[in-house]
C-alpha positions as CSV (number, residue, x, y, z in Angstrom):
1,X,81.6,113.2,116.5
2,X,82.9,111.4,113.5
3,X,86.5,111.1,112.7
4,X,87.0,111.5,108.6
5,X,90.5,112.9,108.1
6,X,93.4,113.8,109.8
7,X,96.6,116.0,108.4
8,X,99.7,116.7,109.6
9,X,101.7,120.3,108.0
10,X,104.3,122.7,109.1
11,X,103.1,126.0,109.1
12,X,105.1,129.2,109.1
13,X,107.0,130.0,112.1
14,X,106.5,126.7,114.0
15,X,109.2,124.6,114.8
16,X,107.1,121.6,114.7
17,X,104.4,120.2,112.6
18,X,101.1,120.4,113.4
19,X,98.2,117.6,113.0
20,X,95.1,118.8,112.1
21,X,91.9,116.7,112.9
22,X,88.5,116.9,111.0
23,X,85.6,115.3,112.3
24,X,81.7,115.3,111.9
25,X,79.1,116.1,114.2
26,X,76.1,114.1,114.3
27,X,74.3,117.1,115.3
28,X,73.5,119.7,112.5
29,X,74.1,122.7,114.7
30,X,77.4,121.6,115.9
31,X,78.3,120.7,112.5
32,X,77.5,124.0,111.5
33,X,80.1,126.0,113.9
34,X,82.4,123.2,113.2
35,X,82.4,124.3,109.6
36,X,82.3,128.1,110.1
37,X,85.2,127.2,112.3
38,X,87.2,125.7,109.3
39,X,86.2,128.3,107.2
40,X,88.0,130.7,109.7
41,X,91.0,128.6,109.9
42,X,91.6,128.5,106.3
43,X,91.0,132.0,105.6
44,X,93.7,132.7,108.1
45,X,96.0,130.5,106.8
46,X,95.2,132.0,103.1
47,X,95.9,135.7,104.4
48,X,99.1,134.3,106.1
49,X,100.3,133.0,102.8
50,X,99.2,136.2,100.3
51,X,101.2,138.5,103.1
52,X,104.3,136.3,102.8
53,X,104.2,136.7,99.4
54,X,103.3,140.5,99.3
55,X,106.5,140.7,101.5
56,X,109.5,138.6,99.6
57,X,107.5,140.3,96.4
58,X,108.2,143.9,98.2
59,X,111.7,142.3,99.1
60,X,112.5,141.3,96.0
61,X,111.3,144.7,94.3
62,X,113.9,146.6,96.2
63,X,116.5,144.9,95.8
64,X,117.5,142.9,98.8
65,X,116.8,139.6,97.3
66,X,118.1,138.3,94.2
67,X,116.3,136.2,91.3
């Protein structure tokens, strides 16, 4: 495995921030769950952020938050 990046970033309800490593297989098939694995990872994190949003949107909405 090859080493390209690496990136450190708090994410939502961790007290800590968390390093994120990307590498590259040498092997096409590993390189190919390696990406469908990122994929899923950033999906997640993409749904995470659009229901945070639907919520202080909702929040907002009704009052309990003001502008």
């Amino acid at each position: 495995m090859i080493l390209v990046k690496r990136v450190t970033e708090k994410t939502e309800g961790s007290h800590f921030p968390q390093t994120i490593t990307i590498y590259r297989c040498s092997n096409i098939t590993c390189q190919e769950e390696k990406d469908r694995q990122e994929e899923k990872r950033i999906k997640m994190k993409e749904e995470k952020e659009a229901e945070k949003n639907k919520r202080l949107k909702a929040r907002k909405n009704n009052g309990h938050l003001r502008a």
